[in-house]
C-alpha positions, 0 to 999 in steps of 0.5 A: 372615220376619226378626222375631224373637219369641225368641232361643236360648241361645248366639245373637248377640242386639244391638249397642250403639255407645259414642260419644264423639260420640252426636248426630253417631253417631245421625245417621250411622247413621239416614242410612246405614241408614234407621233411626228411633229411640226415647229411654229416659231413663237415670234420675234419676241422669244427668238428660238422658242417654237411651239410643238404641234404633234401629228399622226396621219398628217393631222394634228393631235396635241400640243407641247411648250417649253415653260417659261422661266417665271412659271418655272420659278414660281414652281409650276410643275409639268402639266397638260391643259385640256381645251373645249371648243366654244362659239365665242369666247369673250361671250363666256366671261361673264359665265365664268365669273358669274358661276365662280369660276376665275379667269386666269388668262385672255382673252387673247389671239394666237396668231391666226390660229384663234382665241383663247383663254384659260380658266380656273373653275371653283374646285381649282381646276383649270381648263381652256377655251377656244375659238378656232380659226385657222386651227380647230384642234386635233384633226384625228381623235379616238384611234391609236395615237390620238386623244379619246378622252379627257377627264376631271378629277375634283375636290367636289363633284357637286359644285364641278357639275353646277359650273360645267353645266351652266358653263356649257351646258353639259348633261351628266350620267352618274354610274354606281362608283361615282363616276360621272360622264359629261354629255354635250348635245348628247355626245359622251364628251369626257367625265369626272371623279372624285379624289379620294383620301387615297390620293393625298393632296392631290390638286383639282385637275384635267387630264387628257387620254390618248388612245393605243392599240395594245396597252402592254406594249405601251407601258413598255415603251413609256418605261424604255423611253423614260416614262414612269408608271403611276398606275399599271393596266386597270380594267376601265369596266365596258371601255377597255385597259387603262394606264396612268403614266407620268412623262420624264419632265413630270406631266401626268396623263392616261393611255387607253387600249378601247374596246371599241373606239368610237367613231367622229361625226361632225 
């Protein structure tokens, strides 16, 4: 009911933590969410560097790395990437750069696992593509433990939506706060918001959720395990109970307790 064989062009797909404190990371988030995980060595070019996949149910959920040296000097925090699956990623280039959007990285393989890149959109956000091969993303989405959700907060919703939707062709639902949902082929595939004053400098950004079965009992194990809580337990209206919570090497992302969660249909 939430494995998930295939992913279609435009979908939400994986998330990845860049840390500057991996072991303490993967700690944390075994801990929070209940996850096992498997080490893929990086090659001989970075002897002893792995490549964390998370698992639950034997199926992969998420991603972490170690930050490398140079990132950490330049004085990248902590932070989740965001990815959507798309058909061909050398194709999405020129729509990248020609709706003002910057490429940052690749393209470029990963192993046989398949093609990425990373992109920086015109609010300053940045995001991933990929093209799967051996590696489709997560296998378990929506359920305890698993990424439901990924979500945009931007400077500017109107040129967000300009680039997302040439980009990938996603139709947008706006509510009466302002909250703006991505449709993809008709799927609810994500969403965005502004950031308010009352966010400070806060940059442009993607952020993943990751589904719990009971949000109190959550925030209580991210505090033991040495999580901070950025926002306690909000009503997220018609969805459930929401948390926005920071790990101990300073990556930020959200649980959710879902009313209903919604099942995979490949």
């Amino acid at each position: 009911m939430y494995t998930v064989s295939k992913y279609p062009h435009g979908a939400f797909s994986w998330a990845d933590n860049t840390s500057t404190d991996a072991d303490a990371a993967k700690a944390f988030y075994q801990a929070l969410l209940g996850w096992d995980k498997d080490e893929i060595p990086l090659g001989p070019d970075m002897p002893g560097a792995t490549y964390t996949m998370f698992k639950l149910e034997d199926s992969y959920t998420a991603g972490l790395a170690g930050m490398m040296p140079d990132m950490q000097a330049a004085g990248i925090p902590s932070h989740w990437t965001n990815y959507v699956t798309v058909d061909d990623v050398d194709a999405m280039v020129p729509l990248v750069t020609g709706n003002g959007g910057t490429i940052l990285y690749g393209p470029a393989d990963v192993f046989d696992s398949g093609r990425m890149l990373l992109l920086q959109d015109p609010t300053g956000a940045q995001l991933g593509l990929w093209q799967a091969k051996n590696h489709i993303g997560a296998g378990i989405v929506n359920t305890a433990g698993a990424m439901c959700w990924n979500e945009l907060l931007t400077r500017d919703t109107a040129a967000a939506k300009a680039f997302y939707g040439a980009l990938f062709g996603w139709e947008f639902c706006e509510d009466e706060n302002g909250y703006i949902r991505f449709l993809n082929n008709g799927r609810n595939n994500g969403a965005m918001m502004q950031i308010s004053p009352l966010m400070g400098a806060m940059p442009s950004m993607w952020q993943p959720y990751f589904t719990v079965a009971d949000i109190d009992a959550a925030i209580k194990r991210a505090g033991a395990a040495g999580g901070t809580i950025i926002i306690p337990k909000t009503v997220a209206p018609g969805a459930g109970h929401f948390a926005y919570l920071q790990d101990p090497a300073g990556a930020y992302f959200y649980i959710i307790q879902l009313i209903v969660a919604e099942a995979w249909q490949d």
